[in-house]
N, C-alpha and C positions, 0 to 999 in steps of 0.2 A: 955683249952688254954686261959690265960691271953692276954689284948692290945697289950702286947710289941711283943708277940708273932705274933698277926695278922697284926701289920705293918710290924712285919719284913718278914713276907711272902709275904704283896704287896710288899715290897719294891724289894724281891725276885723274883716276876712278874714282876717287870718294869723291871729289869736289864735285862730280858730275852728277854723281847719287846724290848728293845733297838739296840738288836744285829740286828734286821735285822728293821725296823721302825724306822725312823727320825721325831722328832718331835710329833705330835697327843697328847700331856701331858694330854688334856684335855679328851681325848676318851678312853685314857686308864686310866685314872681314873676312867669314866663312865663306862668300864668293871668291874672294880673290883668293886665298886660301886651294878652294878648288879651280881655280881660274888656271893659277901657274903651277899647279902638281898635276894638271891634265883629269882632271876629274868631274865627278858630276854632284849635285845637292838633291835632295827634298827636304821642302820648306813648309811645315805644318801648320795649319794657324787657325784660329776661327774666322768667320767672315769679316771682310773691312779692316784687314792688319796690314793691310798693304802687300800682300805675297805678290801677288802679278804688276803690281806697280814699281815694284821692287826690281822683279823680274827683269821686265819690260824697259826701266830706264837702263838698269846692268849693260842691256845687252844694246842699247839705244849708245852706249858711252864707250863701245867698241867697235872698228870700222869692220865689222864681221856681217856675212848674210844673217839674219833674225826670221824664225819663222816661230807658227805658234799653233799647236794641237787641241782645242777643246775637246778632253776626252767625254765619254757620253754610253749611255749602257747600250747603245744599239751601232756604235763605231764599231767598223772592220779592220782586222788588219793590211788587208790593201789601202783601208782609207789612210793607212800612215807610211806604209813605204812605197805604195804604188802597184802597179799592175801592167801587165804586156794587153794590150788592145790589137786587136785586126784593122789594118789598114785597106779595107776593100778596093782603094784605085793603085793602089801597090803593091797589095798582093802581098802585103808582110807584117811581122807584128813589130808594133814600136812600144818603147819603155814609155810612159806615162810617170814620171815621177812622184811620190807623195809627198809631207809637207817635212818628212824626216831628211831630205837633202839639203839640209843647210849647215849653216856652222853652229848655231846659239837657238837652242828647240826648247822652248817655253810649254812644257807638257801639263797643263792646265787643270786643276783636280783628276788628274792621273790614276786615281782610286775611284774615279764615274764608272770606268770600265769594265770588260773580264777579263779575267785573266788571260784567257786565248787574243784578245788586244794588247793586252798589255806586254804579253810575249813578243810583242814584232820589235819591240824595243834592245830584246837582251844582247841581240848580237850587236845592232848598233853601240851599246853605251859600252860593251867590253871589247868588240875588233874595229870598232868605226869603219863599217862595212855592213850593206845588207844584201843579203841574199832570194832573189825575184828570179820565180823558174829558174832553178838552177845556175842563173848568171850572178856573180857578186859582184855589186858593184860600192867604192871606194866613198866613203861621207869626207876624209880629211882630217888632218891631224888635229884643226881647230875646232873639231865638232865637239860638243857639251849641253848638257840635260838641264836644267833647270824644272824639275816637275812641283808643283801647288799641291795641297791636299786640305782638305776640311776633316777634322778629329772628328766633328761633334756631329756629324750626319751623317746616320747609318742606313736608311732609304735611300735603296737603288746605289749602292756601296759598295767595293769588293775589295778585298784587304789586298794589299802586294804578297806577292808570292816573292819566297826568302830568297829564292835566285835575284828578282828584281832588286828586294832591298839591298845586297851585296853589291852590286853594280856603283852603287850611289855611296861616295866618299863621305858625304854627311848628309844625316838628318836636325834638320833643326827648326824649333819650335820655335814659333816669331808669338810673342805674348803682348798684353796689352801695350802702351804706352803712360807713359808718365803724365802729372797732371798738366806739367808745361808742356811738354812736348804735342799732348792731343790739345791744348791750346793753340798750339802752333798750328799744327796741322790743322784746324779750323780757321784760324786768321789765313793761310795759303789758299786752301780749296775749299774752305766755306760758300765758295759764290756760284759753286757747281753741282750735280749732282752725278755728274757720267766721269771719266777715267781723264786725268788733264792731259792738255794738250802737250806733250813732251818738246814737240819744237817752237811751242809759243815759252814753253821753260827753257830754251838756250841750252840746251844739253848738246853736246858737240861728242862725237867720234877722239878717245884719245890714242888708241892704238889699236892696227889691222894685224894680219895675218904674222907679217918678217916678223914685229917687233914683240908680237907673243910668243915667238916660236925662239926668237934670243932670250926674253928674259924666262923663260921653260927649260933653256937650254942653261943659261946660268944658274938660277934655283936647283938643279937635278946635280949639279957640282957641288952642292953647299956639302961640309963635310958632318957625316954620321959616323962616333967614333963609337970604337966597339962595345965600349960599357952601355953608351945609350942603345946601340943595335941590341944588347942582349937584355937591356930595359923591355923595349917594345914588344921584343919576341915572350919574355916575360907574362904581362898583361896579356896577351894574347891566350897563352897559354892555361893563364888561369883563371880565362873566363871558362875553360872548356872539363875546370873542377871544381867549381864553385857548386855547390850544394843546391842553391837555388835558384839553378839555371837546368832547362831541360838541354839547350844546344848553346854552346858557345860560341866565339869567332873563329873564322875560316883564316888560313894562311894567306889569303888577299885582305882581310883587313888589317895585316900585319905590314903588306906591305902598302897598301894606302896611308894610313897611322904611319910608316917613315916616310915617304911623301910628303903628306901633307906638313909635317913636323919641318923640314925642311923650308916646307914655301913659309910657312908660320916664320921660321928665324928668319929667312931674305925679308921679310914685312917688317921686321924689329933689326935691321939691318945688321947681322951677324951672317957669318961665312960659316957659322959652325953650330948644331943643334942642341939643344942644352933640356936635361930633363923636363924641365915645364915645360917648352915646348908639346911634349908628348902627354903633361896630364893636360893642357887645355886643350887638347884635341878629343882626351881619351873617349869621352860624354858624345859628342857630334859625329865622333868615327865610330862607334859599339854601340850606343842605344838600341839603333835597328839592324842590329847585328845578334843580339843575345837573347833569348827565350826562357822567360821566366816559367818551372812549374806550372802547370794550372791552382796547386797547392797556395804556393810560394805568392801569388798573385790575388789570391783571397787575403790574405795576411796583409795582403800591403803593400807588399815589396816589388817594384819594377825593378826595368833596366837601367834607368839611372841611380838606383840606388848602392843597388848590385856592383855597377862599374866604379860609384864612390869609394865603397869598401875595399874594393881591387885595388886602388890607387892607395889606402893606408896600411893594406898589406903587402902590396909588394915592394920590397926597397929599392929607390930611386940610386942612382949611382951619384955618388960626390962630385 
């Protein structure tokens, strides 16, 4: 699969997002973004931003198996990967598979849980493989996280743990709507009050397994020339001196951040990575990657601020 080929399939993604999602340009680009670098999201939002409907058409507009977790403070971890049950008329145990054996896992306020659930996850989203008594067994190269989260409700809450956040190539904050735009989305689903009907919206399948796994295969070709290699490793590097940071980014967000950087230019239809590429990422791949002081954090200052300032101090390559 040549460029023109993989924009014209996102471009064949958004058309499908469109049909039932107003507005989010930016979040759906950060889908497909992690779509074709093999990677995973968490999508922040207050209620009613459309995160699971977002979710839900993405994965509705890929001919991929879709399954969906509502996490919950009283889920197990069996309840997501499964469990070996006794077969008493055969005398054997069979795999019971949980709802993590698919391709496209829509992990639904993700933050409901504990942490000891939220763990059943970590091997899945880094070897796409989970491990049931001792047997591992294989999720596919297609597999991808899609997890929700609510900011603003700390009842019955539990924060990710920083292995988790690492896993996930972007976080990103889905914010209000515009005054047209939440027009809009009133004139569509004004007449309803539950989650629309996705196949009464014409949403159609635009590509399965082959055709992600070529245009994956072409993205991961696009060339990263050495100045922008020694960019990225750069920012990386100097989140982990930054004054107002307790921990910085790890050597996988370094290599996520070129990844992504990459599928970012095949979407802007370029063979070759160019600095921005790498500051429009920097914010959605290090947010939930960098730890502000406890200090630092009274004063004001987050991780997006932090990573602003990285971006005017470190020099961009010509």
């Amino acid at each position: 699969m040549d460029l023109d080929a993989v924009r014209t399939l996102c471009d064949g993604l958004r058309a499908e997002v469109r049909k039932a999602v107003v507005g989010q340009e930016a979040a759906v680009d950060l889908l497909l973004v992690a779509l074709l670098s093999d990677g995973h999201i968490l999508l922040e939002g207050v209620p009613g931003t459309a995160k699971t409907l977002l979710a839900r058409t993405f994965a509705r507009a890929l001919d991929l198996r879709f399954g969906r977790i509502q996490f919950t403070p009283d889920l197990m971890p069996g309840d997501v990967i499964g469990t070996n049950l006794f077969d008493f008329n055969a005398n054997r145990f069979n795999l019971t598979k949980g709802p993590i054996f698919t391709q496209i896992l829509l992990a639904d306020e993700i933050n409901r849980t504990p942490p000891k659930t939220q763990a059943a996850l970590l091997e899945a989203m880094q070897e796409r493989a989970v491990t049931i008594d001792g047997a591992t067994h294989p999720l596919g190269d297609s597999f991808m996280v899609i997890a929700t989260q609510n900011p603003i409700e700390h009842h019955g809450t539990y924060p990710l743990p920083e292995a988790q956040l690492d896993r996930f190539l972007f976080k990103y904050t889905l914010g209000y709507p515009s005054r047209d735009e939440e027009r809009d989305v009133v004139r569509r689903h004004g007449n309803r009050t539950v989650m629309p009907d996705l196949d009464a919206l014409g949403i159609h399948p635009v590509v399965g397994s082959a055709g992600l796994a070529e245009a994956r295969q072409a993205v991961s070709a696009i060339r990263l020339a050495d100045d922008v290699l020694d960019y990225v490793v750069d920012l990386i590097r100097a989140t982990r001196e930054h004054p107002a940071l307790q921990f910085g980014a790890s050597p996988r967000a370094a290599n996520m951040l070129a990844s992504g950087a990459r599928a970012l230019a095949a979407l802007r239809g370029r063979d070759y990575v160019i600095p921005d590429d790498v500051k429009e990422l920097a914010s959605p791949a290090l947010r939930h990657r960098v730890i502000p002081l406890p200090g630092a954090e009274i004063e004001g200052t987050d991780a997006d601020s932090v990573v602003a300032e990285i971006l005017e101090r470190v020099a961009a390559p010509r």
